[in-house]
C-alpha positions as CSV (number, residue, x, y, z in Angstrom):
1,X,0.0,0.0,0.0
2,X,3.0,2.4,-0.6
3,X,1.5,4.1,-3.4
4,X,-1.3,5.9,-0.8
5,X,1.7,8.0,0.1
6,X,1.3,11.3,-0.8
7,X,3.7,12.6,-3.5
8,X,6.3,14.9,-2.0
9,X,8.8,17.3,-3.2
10,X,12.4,16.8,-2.6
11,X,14.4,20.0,-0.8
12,X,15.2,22.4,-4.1
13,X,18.3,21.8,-5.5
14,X,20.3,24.6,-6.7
15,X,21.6,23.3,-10.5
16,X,25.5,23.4,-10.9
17,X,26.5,27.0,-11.7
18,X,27.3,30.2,-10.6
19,X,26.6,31.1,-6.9
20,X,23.7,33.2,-6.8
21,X,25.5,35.5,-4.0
22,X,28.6,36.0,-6.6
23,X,26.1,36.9,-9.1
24,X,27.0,40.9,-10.3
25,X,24.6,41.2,-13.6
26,X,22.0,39.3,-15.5
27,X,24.2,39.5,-18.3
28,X,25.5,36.5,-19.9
29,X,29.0,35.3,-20.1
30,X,30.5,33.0,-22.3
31,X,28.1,29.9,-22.8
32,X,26.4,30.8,-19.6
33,X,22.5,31.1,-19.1
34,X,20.3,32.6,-16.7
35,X,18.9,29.3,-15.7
36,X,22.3,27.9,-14.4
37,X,21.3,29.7,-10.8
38,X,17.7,28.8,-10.6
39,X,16.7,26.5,-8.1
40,X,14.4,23.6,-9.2
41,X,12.6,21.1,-7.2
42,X,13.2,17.5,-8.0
43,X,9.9,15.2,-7.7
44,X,10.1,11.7,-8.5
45,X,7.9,12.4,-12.1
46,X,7.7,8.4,-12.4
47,X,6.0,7.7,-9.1
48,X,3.8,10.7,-9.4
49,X,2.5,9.4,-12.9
50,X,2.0,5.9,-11.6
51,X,0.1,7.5,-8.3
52,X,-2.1,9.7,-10.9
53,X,-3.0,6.2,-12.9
54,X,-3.8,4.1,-10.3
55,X,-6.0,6.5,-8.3
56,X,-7.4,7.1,-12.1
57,X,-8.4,3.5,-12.9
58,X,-9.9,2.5,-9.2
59,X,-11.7,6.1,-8.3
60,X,-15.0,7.2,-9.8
61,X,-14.7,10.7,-8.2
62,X,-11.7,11.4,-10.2
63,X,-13.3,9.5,-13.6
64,X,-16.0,11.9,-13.1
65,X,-14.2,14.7,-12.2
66,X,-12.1,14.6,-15.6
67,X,-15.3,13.7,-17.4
68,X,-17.0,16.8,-16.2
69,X,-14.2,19.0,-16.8
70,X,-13.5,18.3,-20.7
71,X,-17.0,18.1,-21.1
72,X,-17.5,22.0,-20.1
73,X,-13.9,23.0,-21.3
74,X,-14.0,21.0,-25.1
75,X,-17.0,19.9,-25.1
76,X,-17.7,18.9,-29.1
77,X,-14.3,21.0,-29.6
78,X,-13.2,24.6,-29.6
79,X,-13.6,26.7,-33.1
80,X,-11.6,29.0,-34.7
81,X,-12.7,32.2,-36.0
82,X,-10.1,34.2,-38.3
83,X,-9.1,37.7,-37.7
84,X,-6.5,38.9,-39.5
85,X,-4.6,42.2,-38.4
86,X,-4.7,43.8,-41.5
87,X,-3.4,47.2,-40.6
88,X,-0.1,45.1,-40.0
89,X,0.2,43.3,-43.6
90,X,1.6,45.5,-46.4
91,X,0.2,43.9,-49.7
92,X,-3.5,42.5,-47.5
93,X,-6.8,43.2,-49.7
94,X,-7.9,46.6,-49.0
95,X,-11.6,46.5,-49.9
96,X,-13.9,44.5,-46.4
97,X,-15.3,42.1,-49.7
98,X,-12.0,40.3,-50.6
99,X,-10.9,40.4,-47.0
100,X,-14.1,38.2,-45.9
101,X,-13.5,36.4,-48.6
102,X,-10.2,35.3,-47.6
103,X,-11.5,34.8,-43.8
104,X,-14.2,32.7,-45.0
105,X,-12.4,30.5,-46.7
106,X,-9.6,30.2,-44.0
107,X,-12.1,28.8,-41.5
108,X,-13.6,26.5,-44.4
109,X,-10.7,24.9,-44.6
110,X,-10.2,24.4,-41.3
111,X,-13.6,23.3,-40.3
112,X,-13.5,20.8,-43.1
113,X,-10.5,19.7,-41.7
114,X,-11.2,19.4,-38.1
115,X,-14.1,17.8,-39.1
116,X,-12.5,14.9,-41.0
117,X,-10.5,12.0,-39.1
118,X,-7.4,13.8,-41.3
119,X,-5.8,15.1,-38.0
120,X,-5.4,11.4,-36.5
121,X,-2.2,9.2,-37.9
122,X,-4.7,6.1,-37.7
123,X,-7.4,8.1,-39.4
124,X,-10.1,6.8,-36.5
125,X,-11.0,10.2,-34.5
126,X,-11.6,13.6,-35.3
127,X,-9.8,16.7,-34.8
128,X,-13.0,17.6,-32.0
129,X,-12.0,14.3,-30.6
130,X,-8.7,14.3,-30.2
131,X,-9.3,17.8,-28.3
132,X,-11.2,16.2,-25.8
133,X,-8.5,13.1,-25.2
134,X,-5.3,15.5,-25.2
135,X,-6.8,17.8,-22.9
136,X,-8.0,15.0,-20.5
137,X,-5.0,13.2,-20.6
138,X,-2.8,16.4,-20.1
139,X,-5.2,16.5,-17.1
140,X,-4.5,12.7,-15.8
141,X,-0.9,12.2,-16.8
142,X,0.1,16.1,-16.6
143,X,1.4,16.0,-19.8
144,X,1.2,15.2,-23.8
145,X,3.9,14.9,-26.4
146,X,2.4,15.3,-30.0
147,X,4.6,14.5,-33.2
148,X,3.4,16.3,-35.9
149,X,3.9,13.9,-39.4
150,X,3.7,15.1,-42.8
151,X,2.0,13.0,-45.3
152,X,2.4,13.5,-48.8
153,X,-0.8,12.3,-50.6
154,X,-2.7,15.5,-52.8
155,X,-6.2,14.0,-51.9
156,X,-6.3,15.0,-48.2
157,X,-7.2,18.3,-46.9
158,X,-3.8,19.1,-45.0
159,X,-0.8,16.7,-45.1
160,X,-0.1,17.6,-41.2
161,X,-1.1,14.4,-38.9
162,X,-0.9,13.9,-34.9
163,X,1.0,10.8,-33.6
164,X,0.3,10.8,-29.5
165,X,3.4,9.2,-27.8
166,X,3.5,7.3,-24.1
167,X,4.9,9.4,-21.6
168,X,6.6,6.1,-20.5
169,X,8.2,6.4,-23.9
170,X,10.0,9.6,-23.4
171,X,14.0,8.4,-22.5
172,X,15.4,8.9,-18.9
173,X,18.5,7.4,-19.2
174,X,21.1,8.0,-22.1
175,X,24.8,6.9,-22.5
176,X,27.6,9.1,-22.2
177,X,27.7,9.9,-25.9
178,X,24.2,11.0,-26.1
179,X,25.5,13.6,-22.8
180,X,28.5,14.9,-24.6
181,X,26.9,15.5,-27.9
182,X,24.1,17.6,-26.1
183,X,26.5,19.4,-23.9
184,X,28.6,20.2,-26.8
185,X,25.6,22.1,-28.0
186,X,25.8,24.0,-25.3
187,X,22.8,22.6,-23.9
188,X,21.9,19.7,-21.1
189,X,19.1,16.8,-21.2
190,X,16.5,16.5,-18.4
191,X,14.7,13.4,-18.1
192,X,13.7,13.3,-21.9
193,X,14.1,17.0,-22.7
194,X,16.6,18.5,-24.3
195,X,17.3,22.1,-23.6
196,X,19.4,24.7,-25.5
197,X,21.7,27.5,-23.0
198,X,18.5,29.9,-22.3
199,X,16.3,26.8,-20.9
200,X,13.8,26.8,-24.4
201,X,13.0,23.1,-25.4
202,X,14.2,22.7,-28.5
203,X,14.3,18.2,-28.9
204,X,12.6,15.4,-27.6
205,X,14.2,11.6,-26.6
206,X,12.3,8.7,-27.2
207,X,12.3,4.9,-27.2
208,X,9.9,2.9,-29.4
209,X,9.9,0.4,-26.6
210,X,11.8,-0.4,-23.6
211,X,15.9,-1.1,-23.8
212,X,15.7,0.7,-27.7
213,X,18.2,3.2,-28.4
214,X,16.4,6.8,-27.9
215,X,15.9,8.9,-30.9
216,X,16.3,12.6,-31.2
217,X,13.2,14.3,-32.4
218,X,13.8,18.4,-32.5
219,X,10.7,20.2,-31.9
220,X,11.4,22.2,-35.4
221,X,13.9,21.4,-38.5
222,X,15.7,23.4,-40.7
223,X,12.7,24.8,-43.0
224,X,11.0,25.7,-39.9
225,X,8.2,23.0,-39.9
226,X,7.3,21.9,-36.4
227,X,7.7,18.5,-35.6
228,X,6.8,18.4,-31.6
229,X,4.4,20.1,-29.4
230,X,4.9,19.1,-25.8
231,X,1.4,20.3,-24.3
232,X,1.8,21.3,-20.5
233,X,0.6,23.3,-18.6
234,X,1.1,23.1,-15.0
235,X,5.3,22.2,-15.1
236,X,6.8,25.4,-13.8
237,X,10.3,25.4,-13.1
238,X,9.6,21.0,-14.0
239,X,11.0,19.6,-17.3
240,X,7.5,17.5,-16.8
241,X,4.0,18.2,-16.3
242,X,2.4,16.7,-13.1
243,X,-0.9,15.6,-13.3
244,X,-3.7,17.3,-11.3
245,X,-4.5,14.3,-9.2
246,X,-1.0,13.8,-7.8
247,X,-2.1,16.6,-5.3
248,X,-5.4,14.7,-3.7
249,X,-3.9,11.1,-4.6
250,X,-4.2,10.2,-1.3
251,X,-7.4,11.7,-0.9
252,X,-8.7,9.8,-3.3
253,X,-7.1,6.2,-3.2
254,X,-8.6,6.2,0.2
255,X,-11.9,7.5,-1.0
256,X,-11.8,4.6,-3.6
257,X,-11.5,2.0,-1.0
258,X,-14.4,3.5,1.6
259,X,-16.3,3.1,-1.5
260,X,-15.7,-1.0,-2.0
261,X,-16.0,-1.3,1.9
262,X,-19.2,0.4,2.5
263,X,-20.9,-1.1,-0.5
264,X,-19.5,-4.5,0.5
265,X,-20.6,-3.9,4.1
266,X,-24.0,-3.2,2.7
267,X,-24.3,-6.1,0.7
268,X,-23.4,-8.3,3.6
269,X,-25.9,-6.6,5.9
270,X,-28.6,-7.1,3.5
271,X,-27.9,-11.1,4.5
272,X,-30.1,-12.7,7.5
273,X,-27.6,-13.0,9.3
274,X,-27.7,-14.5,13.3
275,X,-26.3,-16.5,16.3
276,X,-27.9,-19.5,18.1
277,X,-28.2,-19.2,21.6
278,X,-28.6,-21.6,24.2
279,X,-29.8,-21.0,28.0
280,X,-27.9,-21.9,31.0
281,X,-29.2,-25.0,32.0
282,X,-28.8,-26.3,28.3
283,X,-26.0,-28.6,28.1
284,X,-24.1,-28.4,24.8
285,X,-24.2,-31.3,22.4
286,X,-20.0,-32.7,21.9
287,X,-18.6,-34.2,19.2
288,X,-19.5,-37.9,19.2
289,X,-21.6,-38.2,22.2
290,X,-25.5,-38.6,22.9
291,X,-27.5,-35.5,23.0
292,X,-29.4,-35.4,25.8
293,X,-31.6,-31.9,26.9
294,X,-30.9,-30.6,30.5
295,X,-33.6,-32.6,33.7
296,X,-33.8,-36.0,31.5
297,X,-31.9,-38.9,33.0
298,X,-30.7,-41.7,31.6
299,X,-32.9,-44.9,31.4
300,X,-32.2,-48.2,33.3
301,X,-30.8,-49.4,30.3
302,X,-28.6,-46.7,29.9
303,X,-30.4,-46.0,26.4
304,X,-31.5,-42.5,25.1
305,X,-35.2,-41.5,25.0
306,X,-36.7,-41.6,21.6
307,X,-36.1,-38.5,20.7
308,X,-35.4,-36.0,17.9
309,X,-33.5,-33.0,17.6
310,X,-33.8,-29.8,15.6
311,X,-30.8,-29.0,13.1
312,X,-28.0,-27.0,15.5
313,X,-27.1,-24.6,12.8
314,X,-28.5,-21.8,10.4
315,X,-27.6,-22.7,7.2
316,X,-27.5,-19.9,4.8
317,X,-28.0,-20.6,0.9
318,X,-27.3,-17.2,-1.2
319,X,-29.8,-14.7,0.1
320,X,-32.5,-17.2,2.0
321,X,-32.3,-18.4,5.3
322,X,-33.0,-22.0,6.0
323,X,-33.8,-22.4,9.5
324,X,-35.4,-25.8,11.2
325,X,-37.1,-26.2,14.4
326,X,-34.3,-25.7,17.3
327,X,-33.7,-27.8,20.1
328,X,-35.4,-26.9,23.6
329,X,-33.7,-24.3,25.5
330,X,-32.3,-22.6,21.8
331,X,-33.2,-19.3,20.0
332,X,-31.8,-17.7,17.4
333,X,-30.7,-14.0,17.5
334,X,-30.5,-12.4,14.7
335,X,-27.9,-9.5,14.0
336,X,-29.2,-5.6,13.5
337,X,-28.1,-4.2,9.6
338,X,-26.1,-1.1,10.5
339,X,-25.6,-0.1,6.5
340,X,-25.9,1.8,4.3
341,X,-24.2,4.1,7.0
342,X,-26.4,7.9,7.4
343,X,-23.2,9.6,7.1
344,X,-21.7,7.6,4.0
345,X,-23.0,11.1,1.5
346,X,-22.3,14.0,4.0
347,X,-18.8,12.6,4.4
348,X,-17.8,11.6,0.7
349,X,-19.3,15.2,-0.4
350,X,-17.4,16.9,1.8
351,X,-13.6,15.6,0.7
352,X,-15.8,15.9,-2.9
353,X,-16.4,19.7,-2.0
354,X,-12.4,20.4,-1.2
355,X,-11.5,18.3,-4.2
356,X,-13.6,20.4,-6.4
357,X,-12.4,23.4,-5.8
358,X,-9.0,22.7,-6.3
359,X,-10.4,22.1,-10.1
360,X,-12.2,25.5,-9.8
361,X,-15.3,23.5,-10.1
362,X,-18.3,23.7,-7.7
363,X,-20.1,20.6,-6.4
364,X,-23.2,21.4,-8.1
365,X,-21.5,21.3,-11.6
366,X,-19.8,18.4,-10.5
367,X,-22.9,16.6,-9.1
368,X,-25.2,18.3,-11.4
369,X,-27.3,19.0,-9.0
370,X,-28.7,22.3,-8.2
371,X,-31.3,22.7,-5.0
372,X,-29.9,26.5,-4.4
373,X,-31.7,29.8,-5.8
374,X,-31.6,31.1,-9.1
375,X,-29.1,33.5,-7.9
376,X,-27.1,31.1,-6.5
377,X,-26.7,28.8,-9.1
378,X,-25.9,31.2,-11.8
379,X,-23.5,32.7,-9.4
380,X,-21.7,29.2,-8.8
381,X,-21.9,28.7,-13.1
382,X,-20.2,32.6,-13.2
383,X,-17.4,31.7,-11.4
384,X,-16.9,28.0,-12.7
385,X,-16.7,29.7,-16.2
386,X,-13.9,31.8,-14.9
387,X,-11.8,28.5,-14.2
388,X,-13.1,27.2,-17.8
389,X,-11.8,29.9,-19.7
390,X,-8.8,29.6,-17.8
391,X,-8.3,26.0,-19.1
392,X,-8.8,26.5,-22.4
393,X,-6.5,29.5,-22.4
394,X,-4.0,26.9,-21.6
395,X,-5.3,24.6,-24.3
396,X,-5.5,27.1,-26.8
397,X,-1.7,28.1,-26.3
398,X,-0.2,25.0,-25.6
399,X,-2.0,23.0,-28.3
400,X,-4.4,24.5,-30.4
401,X,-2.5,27.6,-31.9
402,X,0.9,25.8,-32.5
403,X,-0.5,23.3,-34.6
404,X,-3.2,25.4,-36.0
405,X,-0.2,27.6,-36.9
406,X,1.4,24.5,-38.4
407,X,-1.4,23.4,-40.4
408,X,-2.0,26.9,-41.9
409,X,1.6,27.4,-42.9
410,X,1.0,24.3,-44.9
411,X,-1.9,25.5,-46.2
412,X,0.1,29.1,-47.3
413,X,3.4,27.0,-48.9
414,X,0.8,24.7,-51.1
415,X,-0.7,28.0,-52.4
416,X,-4.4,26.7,-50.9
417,X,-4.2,30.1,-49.1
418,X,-2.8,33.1,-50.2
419,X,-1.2,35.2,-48.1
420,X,1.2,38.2,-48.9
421,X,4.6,38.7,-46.5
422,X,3.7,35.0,-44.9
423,X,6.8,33.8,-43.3
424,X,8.1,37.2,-41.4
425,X,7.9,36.8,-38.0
426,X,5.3,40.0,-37.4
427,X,3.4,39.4,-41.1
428,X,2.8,35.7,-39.9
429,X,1.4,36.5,-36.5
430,X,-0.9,39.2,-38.2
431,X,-2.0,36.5,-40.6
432,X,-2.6,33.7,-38.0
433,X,-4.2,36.1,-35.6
434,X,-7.7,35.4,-34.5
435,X,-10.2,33.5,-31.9
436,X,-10.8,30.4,-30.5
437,X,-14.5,29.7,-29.3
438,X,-15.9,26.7,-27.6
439,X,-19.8,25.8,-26.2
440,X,-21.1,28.9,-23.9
441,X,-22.0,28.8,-20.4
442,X,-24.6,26.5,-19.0
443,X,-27.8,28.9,-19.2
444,X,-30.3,29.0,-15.7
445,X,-32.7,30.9,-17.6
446,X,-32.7,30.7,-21.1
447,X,-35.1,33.9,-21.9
448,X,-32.9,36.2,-20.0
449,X,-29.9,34.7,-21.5
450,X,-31.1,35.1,-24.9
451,X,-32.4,38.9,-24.2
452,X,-28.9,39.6,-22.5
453,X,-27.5,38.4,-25.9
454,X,-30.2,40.8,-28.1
455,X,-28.6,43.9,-26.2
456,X,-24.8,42.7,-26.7
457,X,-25.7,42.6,-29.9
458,X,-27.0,45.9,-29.9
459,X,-24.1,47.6,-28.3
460,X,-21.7,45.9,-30.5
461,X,-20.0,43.3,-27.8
462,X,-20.1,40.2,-29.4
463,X,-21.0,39.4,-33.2
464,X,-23.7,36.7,-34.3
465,X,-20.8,34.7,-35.6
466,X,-19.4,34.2,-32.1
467,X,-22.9,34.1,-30.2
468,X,-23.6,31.4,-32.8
469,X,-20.9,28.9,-32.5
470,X,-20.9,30.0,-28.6
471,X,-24.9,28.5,-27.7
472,X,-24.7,25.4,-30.0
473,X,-21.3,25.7,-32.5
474,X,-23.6,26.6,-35.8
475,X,-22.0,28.8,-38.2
476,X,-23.6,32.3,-38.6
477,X,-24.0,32.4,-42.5
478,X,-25.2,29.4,-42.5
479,X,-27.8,30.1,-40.7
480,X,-28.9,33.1,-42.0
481,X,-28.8,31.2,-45.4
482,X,-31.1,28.9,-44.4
483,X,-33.4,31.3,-42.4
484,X,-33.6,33.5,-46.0
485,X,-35.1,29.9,-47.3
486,X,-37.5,29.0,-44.3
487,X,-38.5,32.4,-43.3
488,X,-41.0,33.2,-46.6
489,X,-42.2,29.4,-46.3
490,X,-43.0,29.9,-42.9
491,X,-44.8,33.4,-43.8
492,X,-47.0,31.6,-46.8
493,X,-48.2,29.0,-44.1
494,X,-48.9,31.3,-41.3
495,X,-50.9,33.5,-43.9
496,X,-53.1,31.1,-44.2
497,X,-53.9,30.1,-40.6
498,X,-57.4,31.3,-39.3
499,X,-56.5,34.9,-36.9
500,X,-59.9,34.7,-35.2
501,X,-59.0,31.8,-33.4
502,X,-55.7,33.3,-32.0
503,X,-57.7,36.3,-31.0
504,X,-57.5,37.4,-27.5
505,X,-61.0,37.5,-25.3
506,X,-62.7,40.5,-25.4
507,X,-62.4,42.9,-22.2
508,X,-66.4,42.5,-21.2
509,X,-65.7,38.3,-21.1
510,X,-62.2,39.3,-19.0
511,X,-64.2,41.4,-16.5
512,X,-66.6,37.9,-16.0
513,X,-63.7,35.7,-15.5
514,X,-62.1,38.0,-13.3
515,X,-66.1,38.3,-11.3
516,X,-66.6,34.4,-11.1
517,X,-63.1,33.8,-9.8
518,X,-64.0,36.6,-6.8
């Protein structure tokens, strides 16, 4: 039972270098970086990933807590809207017409492409999909490490592909030549990573399986193409992520097994289940002798009376009692159930409560269950969507715009999109620029919401585009494009419908009504 232990943090260690109290300037010497006088905690990334699995497979609190979480953050996937910064691009269309155009077909392109199984190497899950597993698993294991493949084949949509690789398959141990050859670089390897002089990632190690040689995969070659995109985003001053349930591991491992025990416990309790007791003056029948009941002697010739015995058990065959007629003097006492205990649910919601809100999540999302006020809950959903957009902030910049940003470069060098100045540092950013949008909040009152949207509108804080994809991820042309088809159909029907019978009582009847319910 080792693995209960809580995960701890080893003492920082201050990494080889210069002596902080000897440091004069920030400035860097000769093949000297400003990370050689940080100070780094060492954690034992292995345990803590085996710790997070474990409690993952065997506890349904943290199943559903990851469950509830990717279903608010991704949902069916997060969107992107283009939004060029055309003030910045020298040769950009100058006329609003052409530059729709061009953003219109950007996110075409896209959507067909996140909509397709192109994304996935193995060509079995969507682009929305694979959202939803690499942020839950960045969630469990703390981590993800993507290789981005290029595929040449002129009937896809893009010729960029995601290969997900086991953590487990990230090297730890290298020989001597691998060390030198880094260090020669001026750089230093950390557990899998490989880090240039100013602490940037720039390679990957891995092993196809265990005791293979690693291989050095750089997160970007020559021409600039990306091949890697380590997604983390809680491993601060860590070369690894750690996963959010290292920190309530033992919370939850021993959560997991008050669960078995009280439902077992239950079950068992739901048995007849008793004693046989005997009184006093009942002597107790021996192995291999005569049973004779208490006040009966023996006859003269020391033979038994004729008589017959009850059975001196309780025999229990799955859930029925079999139970004969006892012996004289006997009774049977049967045990009181003391499950399901009365405080089992007060005591698992309130470790469920402090759990929760280390996820920024209230227990009513969690539970989905909401007994409080109007006010209350809409509060609770408010402050839960702060936490939400937090997450996908991390999602967006740790997974979504790098390959997005890899996938559209594609797009530029194949000539699908044309874009003037591409490939300047500034001109690119301008081009990539824009939004990501997933599902919108969970809506208490969904007339208010809607009429809180009508005045947004109005004021010009939020375009139909976004409200659109926001309340059910539907594209705004679209639907007006259909609407401009079913709106005069729908007129020509209602023309026809009878008015009178729609017609509101007349005041005279109202004043009756209003005199027979007095």
């Amino acid at each position: 039972m080792a693995w209960f232990n809580r995960p701890k943090a080893e003492a920082p260690k201050q990494r080889p270098g210069r002596s902080v109290d000897n440091l004069r300037s920030f400035s860097l010497g000769k093949k000297e970086s400003p990370f050689s006088f940080s100070f780094k905690p060492e954690v034992d990334i292995d345990r803590a990933r085996e710790q997070a699995r474990k409690v993952r497979r065997e506890s349904l609190i943290a199943k559903g807590l990851l469950r509830r979480l990717t279903d608010n953050v991704i949902n069916t996937g997060l969107t992107w809207e283009s939004s060029p910064l055309w003030d910045m691009i020298p040769d950009a269309p100058e006329n609003d017409e052409a530059r729709q155009k061009f953003t219109t077909n950007a996110e075409n392109y896209w959507k067909l492409y996140a909509g397709s199984t192109e994304a996935d190497i193995k060509g079995k899950f969507t682009f929305r999909q694979l959202q939803r597993q690499i942020f839950q698993m960045g969630e469990a294991e703390g981590e993800v490490f993507l290789i981005l493949r290029y595929i040449s084949d002129p009937n896809r949509i893009s010729n960029v592909a995601i290969q997900k690789i086991e953590n487990d398959q990230v090297a730890t141990d290298y020989d001597t030549d691998y060390v030198s050859e880094v260090n020669a670089r001026g750089g230093w390897l950390d557990k899998g990573i490989e880090y240039d002089s100013t602490g940037r990632e720039v390679a990957v190690w891995l092993r196809e399986s265990l005791g293979d040689d690693p291989v050095r995969i750089p997160y970007f070659g020559n021409s600039g193409r990306r091949f890697v995109i380590h997604y983390s985003h809680n491993s601060f001053n860590m070369s690894h992520g750690l996963s959010s349930l290292c920190n309530m591991v033992y919370e939850l491992a021993k959560l997991a097994e008050y669960d078995e025990n009280e439902l077992e416990a239950t079950v068992a309790n739901a048995l007849w289940m008793g004693v046989i007791e005997a009184d006093k003056d009942v002597k107790s029948r021996k192995s291999g002798a005569n049973f004779r009941p208490a006040g009966v002697s023996p006859s003269p010739t020391h033979e038994e009376p004729a008589y017959t015995p009850g059975v001196d058990s309780v025999k229990i065959d799955g859930k029925a009692l079999i139970m004969n007629t006892l012996n004289p003097g006997w009774s049977f006492k049967g045990f009181q159930p003391t499950r399901p205990n009365q405080n089992y649910e007060k005591f698992v919601e309130a470790f469920e409560t402090r759990i929760c809100g280390y996820f920024g999540m209230p227990l009513s999302v969690y539970k989905q269950k909401f007994q409080s006020s109007y006010s209350a809950a809409r509060t609770e959903i408010l402050f839960f969507w702060n936490s939400v957009m937090v997450y996908r902030d991390d999602m967006i910049s740790g997974f979504l715009a790098p390959y997005h940003e890899a996938v559209f470069s594609e797009w530029v060098k194949a000539g699908v999109l044309k874009c003037p100045g591409f490939g300047t540092p500034i001109i690119s950013k301008a081009w990539l620029y824009g939004s990501w949008t997933g599902i919108s909040r969970p809506v208490v009152d969904p007339v208010k919401e809607a009429n809180a949207v009508e005045k947004r509108l109005k004021l010009g804080h939020t375009t139909g585009e976004r409200e659109a994809k926001t309340h059910n991820g539907s594209d705004f042309a679209e639907n007006i494009n259909r609407l401009s088809f079913e709106n005069p159909k729908l007129a020509e029907v209602n023309k026809h419908l009878d008015p009178a019978q729609y017609s509101a009582p007349d005041d005279e009847d109202d004043s009756d009504n209003d005199q027979e319910e007095e």
